[in-house]
N, C-alpha and C positions, 0 to 999 in steps of 0.2 A: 735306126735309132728307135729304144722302145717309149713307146707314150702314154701306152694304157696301162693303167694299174693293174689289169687282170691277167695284159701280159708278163709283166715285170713276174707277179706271184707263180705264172706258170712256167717261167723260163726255167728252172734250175726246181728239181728234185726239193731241195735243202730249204728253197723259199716257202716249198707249196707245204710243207711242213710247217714253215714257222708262222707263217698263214693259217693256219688250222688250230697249232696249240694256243694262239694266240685267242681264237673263236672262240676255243673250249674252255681257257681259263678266265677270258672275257676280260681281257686288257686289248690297248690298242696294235695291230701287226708292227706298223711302222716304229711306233716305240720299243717292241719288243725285239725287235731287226735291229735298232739300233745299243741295245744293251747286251746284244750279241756278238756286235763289230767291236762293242769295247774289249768283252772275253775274248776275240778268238787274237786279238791284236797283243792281249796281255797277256794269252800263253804263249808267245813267241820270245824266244829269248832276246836280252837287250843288243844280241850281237848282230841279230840283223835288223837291216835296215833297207832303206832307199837307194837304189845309187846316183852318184853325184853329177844330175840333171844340168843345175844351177849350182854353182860351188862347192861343197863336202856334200858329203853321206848324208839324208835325210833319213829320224827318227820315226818308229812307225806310233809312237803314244799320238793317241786321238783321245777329242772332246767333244761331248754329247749332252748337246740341251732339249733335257724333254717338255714338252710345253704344253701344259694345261692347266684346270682352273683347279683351284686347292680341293682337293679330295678326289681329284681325279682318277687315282691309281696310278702313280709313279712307282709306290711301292711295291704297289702289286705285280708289278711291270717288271719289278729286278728279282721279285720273289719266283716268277715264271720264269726269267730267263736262267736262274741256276737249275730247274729240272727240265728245262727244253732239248738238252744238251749234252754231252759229256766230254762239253771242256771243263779244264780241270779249275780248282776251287783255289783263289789264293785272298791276302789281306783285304780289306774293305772298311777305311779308315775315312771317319769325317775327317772334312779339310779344317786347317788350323789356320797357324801363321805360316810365312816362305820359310824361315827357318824352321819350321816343324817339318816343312815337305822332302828339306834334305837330312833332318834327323832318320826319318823314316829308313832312307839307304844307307846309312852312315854306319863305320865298320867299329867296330867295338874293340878296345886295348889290344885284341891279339890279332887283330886285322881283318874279323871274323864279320860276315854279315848276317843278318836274322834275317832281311829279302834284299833280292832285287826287282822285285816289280809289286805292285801296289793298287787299287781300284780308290780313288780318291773320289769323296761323295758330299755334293752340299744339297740336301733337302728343300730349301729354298733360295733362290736368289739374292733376296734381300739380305741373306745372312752373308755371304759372298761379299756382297754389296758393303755388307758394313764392315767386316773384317778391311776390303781397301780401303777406308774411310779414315779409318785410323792414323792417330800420328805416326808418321814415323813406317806406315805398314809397308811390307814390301810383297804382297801376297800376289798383286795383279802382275810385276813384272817377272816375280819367280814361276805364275802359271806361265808365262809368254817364253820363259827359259825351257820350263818341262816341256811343251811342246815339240817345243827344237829339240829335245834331248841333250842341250848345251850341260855344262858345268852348272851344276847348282852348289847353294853355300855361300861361306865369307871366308877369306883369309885373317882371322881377327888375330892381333898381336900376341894375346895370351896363347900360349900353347893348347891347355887342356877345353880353349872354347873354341879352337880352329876347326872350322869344317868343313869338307872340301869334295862335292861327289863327283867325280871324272864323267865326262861328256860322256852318252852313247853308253854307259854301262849300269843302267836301267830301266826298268818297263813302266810307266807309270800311266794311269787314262784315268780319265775324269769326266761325274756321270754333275750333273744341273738341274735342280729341277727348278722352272721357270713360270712363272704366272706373269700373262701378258701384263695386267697393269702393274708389274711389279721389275718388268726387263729394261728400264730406262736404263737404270747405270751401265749394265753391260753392255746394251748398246751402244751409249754416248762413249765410249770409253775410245778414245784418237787412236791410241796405239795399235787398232785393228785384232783387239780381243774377243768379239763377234765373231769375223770371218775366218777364226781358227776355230767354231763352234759346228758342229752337225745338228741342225735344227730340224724337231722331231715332230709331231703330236702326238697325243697319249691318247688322244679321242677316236672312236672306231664310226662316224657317222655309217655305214654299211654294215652293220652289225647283225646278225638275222635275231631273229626274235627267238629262237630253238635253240639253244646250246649245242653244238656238236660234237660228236664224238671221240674225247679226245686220245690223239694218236700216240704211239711210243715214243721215249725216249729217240730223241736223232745220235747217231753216231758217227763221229766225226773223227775220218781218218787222221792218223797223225803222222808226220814225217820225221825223223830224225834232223836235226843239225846240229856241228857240230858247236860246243860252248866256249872250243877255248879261238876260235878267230872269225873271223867278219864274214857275214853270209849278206852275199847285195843282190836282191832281186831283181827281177828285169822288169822292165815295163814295155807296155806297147808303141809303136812307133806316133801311133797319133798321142798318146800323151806327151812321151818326150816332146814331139814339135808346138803342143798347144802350149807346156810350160816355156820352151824356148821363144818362141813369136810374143808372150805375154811381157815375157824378160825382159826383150831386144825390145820391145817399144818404151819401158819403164828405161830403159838405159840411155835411150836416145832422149827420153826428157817429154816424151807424148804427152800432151796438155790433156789429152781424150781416155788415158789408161788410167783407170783405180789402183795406184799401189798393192792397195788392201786386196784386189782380188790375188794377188800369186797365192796368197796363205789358202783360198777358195780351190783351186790348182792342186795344192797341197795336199790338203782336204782327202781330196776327190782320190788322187794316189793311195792315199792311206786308207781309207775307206773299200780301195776297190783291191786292197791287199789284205782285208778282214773277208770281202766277200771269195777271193780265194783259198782261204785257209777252211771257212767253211764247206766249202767246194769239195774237201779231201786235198787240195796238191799245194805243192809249195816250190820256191826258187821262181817262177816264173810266172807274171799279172798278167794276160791273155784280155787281147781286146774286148773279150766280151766280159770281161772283168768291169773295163774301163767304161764300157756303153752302159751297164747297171749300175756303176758308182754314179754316172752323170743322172740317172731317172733319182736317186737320191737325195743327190745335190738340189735337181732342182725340186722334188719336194721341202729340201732345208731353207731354198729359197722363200716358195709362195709362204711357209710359217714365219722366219723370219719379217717377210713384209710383210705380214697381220698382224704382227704383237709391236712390229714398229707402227702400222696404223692406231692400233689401241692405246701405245704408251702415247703418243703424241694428244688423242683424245683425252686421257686421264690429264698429263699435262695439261691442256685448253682448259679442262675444268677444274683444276686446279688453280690456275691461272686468273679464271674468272672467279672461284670464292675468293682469292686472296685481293683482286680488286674491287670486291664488293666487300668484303669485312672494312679493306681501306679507305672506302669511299663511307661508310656505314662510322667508322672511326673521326674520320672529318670531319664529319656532320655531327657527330657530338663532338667535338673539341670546339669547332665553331658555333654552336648553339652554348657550348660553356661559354667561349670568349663573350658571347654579346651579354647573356645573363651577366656576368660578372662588370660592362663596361655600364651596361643598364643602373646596376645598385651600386656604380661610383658615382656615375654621373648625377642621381637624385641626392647622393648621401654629400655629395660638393655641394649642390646648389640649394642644397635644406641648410645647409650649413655657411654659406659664403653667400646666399644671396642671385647675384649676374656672375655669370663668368664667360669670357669669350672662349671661342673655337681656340686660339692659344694656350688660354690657360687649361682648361680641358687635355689638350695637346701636352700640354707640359706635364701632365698630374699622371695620363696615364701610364700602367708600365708598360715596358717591350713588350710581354707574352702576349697584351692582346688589345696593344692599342691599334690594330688595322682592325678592330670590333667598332672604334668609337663613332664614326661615322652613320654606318648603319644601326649602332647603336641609339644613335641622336634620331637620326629619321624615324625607326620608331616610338619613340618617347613622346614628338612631335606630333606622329598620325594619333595616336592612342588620347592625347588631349594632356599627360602628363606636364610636357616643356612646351614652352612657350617661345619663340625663336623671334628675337629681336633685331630687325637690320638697323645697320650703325654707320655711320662716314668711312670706319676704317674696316667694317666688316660683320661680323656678326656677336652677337649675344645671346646667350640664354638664362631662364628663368623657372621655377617652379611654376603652372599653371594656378594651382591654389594660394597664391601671392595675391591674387586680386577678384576684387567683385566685381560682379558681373552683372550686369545691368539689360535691361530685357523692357517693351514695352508691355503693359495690362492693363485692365479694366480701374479705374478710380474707384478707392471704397465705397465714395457715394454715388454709383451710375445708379441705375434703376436696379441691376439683378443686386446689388448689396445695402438698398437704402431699409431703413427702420422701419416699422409699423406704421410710424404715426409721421412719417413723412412724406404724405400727401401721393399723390399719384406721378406713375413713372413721367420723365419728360428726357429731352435729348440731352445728353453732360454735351455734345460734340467728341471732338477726337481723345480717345483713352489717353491718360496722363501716364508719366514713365513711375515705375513699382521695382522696386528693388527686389530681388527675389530673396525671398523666405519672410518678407514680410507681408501682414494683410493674407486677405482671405483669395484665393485661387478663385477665378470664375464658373459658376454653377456650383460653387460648395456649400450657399446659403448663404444667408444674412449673418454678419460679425457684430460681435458683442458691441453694446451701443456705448461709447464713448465720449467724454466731457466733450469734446470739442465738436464732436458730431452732433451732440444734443443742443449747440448753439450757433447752431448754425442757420443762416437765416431764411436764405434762398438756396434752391435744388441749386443754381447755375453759380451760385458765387465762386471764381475763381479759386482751386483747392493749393493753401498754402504748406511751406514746408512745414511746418508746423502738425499741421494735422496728420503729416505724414511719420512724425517721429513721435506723436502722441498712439502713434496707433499699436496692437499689441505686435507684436515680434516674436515669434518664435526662438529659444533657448539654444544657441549651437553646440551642437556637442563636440566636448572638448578632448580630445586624443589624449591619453597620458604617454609623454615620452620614454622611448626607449632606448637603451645605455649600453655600448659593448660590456658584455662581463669581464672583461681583461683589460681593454685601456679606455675606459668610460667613455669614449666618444658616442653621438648622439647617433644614435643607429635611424635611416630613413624608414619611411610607412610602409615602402615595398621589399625593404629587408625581412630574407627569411631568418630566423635564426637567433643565438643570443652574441650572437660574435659578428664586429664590422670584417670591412673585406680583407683588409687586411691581416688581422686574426687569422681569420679563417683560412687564409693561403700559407699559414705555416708558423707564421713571426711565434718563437717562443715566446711564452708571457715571463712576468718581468720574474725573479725567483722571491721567496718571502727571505723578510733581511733574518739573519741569524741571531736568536736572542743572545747579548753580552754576557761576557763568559764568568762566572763567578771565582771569586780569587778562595781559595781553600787554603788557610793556615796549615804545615803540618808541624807541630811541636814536635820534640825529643821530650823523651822523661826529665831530663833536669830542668828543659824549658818551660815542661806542664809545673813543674812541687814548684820554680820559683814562681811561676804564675800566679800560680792557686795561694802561694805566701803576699802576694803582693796585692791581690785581691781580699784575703781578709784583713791582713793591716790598714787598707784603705776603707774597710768596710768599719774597724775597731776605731778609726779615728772619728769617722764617721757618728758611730754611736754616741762618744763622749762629746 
């Protein structure tokens, strides 16, 4: 079994070649080998084929996924492999729809074909990708058909849309080009559309820094066969037995066997009957056919399981933006909910006074009354509501509903007494001061006032009186503010000119339509008798 890459290039003449023009045109070997396997499998006629290993005749059409990162020379890849060679030149048609793929072979009124074999090419992935996407598409089951070489078409009831291409009697192979975080869908795809794929890269990591010198054209002998019947090539004995033993376990129901690998199987046949045809010979796969397809395969493998590591990566980060925008989303939906349970809750209780956790309850709407709660607690911490326990439960209240009483200094201690009021002495314990009346402690002596000027002694007990003779600061008064659409009284922490409910949508009310004016329309006999009836009333009038 070969393992080294440097044998695999030296085993066979034809490699050490394609290894070389590969150098010299500076695209990647392995990609360039495999845009080779598709030509030399599509100059064979569609008459040969596989012989029937596992059930019928196996078709030789192969699929080839080159993979690398965009700009990496996929094109440049197919551009080399038409002068590496001189297999022959045929169609090279972007992939459509399924029904495009058997338009392609489809015989024309006189029974005539324009081909039979085809090089079908998607430049990207994604474009692949989105073609299956489609309603209705049938693009991924009609690749899965070409493969096999099955019957492609429909039988459709109209005559002149029937179209129907006979199993086995055409060449068709298809080239992919593949960017790892872009191979998810063909991956994920159940029906085992992957493992009917030759996985390549287009990347040359051993690339020497000198260009080399590039070698001739290869010429690749050709064999005759004949067109008009079935040519079945042989395979070697360890292949037949590895598809058979693969079979025989898949039959018995083996809980440990991949399905999906016989298509790998497959694969591997069809591959290692392009690298014979490049070889020169033909009618018979020679083991050392089959031991080079296998160093291939498993190249197809280790890339295959990188861009499946990668796709799975770009998914996790996908995965995590799409749970971070959602969690980033919540968090403002729920910062909306409590703003909006916050400016009901003040615009109630500005308005209605107490209201219990019920009525609250009752007032809010669905969208966001699991806001109300936390909504409350903060209103509470902030000093806003005022949170009243009850027999039956709870209540609340606007904070600025009440005055607030605080103890301070007596206007007559010693830091506020008059000029001419003798020397400091002790008042005893500061009397209670309403706040924002009277003078603040250490702000100076307050204007002297009637009651203060008759006063007798420092200690006389201070009555209410001199408490409400005393000056008062002026409160300033809020002008309220009015929904501009249904006047209600908008609260002090509302933004805006619209209550909350406005503002969530309610049309405003329409303006009524001014009554409709009634328009006379006279006829000419209706105006002269008019106008006659009108001066006679006018001539009575005068006299």
């Amino acid at each position: 079994m070969l393992t080294d890459a440097d044998e695999f290039w030296n085993s066979r003449p034809v490699l050490a070649h394609i290894l070389a023009f590969a150098r010299a045109r500076m695209v990647g070997p392995w990609a360039l080998l495999g845009s080779l396997i598709l030509r030399a499998n599509a100059s064979l006629d569609p008459t040969v084929v596989l012989p029937p290993t596992i059930g019928g005749v196996a078709s030789l059409n192969v699929f080839v996924a080159f993979v690398g990162r965009s700009g990496h020379g996929k094109g440049a890849t197919e551009a080399a492999a038409r002068d590496a060679t001189n297999l022959p030149q045929f169609p090279e048609l972007p992939i459509g729809s399924g029904e495009g793929l058997a338009r392609t072979f489809a015989a024309d009124a006189d029974g005539k074909r324009e081909t039979n074999r085809a090089m079908f090419t998607a430049s990207e992935v994604d474009g692949l990708a989105a073609l299956g996407s489609r309603q209705g598409a049938t693009i991924m089951s009609a690749l899965r058909q070409l493969y096999s070489g099955e019957s492609i078409g429909g039988a459709n009831a109209q005559k002149h849309t029937r179209l129907i291409v006979p199993a086995h009697s055409y060449r068709a192979v298809l080239s992919v080009g593949v960017q790892p975080e872009r191979a998810a869908p063909l991956l994920s795809d159940l029906a085992g559309t992957a493992q009917r794929f030759l996985w390549l890269p287009v990347a040359d990591p051993d690339a020497p820094d000198t260009r080399p010198t590039e070698p001739e054209r290869w010429t690749v002998p050709r064999t005759l066969v004949p067109a008009d019947r079935q040519v079945r090539l042989a395979l070697p004995d360890e292949a037949v037995r590895a598809m058979e033993t693969h079979h025989l376990r898949k039959l018995r129901d083996d809980p440990d066997v991949n399905p999906l690998d016989g298509h790998a199987l497959l694969t591997r046949a069809k591959v290692a009957s392009a690298l014979m045809v490049l070889d020169g010979r033909m009618h018979t796969v020679s083991l050392d056919d089959w031991e080079l397809a296998g160093v291939l395969m498993r190249v197809s493998d280790r890339t295959r399981a990188r861009i499946e590591r990668e796709a799975r990566a770009v998914a996790r980060k996908v995965n995590e933006a799409r749970a971070i925008a959602a969690a980033e989303r919540d968090e403002v939906i729920a910062d909306r909910k409590l703003q909006r349970a916050r400016a009901a809750i003040l615009r109630w209780l500005e308005r209605d006074g107490e209201l219990a956790t019920r009525d609250l309850r009752m007032r809010a709407r669905s969208d966001w009354r699991d806001a109300l709660t936390p909504a409350l607690a903060d209103l509470i911490a902030d000093g806003s509501v005022i949170e009243i326990s009850v027999t039956n439960g709870t209540r609340y209240r606007l904070a600025g509903g009440s005055i607030e009483v605080h103890p301070g200094p007596s206007p007559l201690t010693s830091e506020n007494r008059g000029p001419s009021a003798g020397p400091a002495t002790d008042d005893g314990p500061p009397k209670p001061q309403v706040r924002g009346d009277g003078p603040k402690n250490n702000d100076g002596p307050p204007e002297k006032t009637e009651s203060q000027a008759s006063v007798a002694h420092p200690h006389e007990p201070q009555t209410l009186h001199v408490l409400a003779n005393t000056k008062a600061a002026k409160p300033t008064v809020k002008k309220t503010r009015r929904c501009v659409e249904c006047t209600i009284e908008l609260p002090a922490a509302r933004i805006g000119d619209r209550c909350e409910d406005c503002a969530d949508g309610r049309p405003p009310a329409p303006d009524p339509e001014p009554p409709k004016r009634t328009v006379t329309i006279y006829s000419e006999n209706q105006r002269v008798a008019r106008d006659r009836s009108t001066r006679r009333a006018g001539g009575e009038t005068s006299r």
